[in-house]
N, C-alpha and C positions, 0 to 999 in steps of 0.2 A: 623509397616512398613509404612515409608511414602505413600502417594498417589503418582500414575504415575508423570509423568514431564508434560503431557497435562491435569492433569487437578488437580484445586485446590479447595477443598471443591465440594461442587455442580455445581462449572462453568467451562466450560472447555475454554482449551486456543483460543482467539479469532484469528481470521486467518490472514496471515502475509500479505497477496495479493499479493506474491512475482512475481509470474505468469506476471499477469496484467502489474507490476509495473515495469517488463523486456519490453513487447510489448509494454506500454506508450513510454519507453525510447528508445525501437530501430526503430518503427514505427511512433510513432504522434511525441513527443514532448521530447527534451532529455532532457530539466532542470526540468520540472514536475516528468519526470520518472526518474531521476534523487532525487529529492523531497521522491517520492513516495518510492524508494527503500531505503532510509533512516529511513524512519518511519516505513516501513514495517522487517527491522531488530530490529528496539526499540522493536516491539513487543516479539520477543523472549530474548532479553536483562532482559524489563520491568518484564516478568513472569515468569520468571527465581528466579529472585532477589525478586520473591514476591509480586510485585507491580501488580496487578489486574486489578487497574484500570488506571492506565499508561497505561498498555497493551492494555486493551477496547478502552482508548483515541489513541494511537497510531495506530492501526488495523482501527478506524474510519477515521482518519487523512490519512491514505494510501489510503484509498478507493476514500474517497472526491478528494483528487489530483489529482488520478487516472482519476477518473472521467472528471474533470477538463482539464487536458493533454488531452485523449480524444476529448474532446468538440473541444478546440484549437486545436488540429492538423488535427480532421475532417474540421472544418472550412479553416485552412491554404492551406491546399493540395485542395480544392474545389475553392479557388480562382486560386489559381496556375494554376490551368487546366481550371477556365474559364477565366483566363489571356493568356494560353499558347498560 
């Protein structure tokens, strides 16, 4: 009997950051989160199809952008209001 769909061998499926990658997109920044919810579907594409470490790079790759969009949009909306 194969193993579950979350996990392959000893590793389990790394996290998609779908969450995050909704509120980048609707609150800070829509091309990041935008970005973000791209890579963060690779991830279940990637280990799906086996690709392990596609997956790991892709689940990393959402985060970072994430992250990224964040930064920028706190910084955008901080001007904005001490512009306003």
């Amino acid at each position: 009997m194969p193993p579950p769909s979350h996990v392959r061998g000893e590793e389990a499926k790394p996290p998609t950051h779908w969450p995050l990658s909704i509120v980048v997109f609707l609150l800070f920044w829509l091309l990041f989160g935008a970005i973000a919810m791209y890579y963060s579907s690779q991830v279940t594409t990637r280990w799906r199809s086996g690709d392990v470490a596609g997956a790991q790079q892709a689940s990393k790759s959402a985060l970072i952008v994430n992250l990224i969009g964040i930064g920028v949009g706190l910084l955008f909306w901080i001007l904005v209001i001490a512009a306003g």
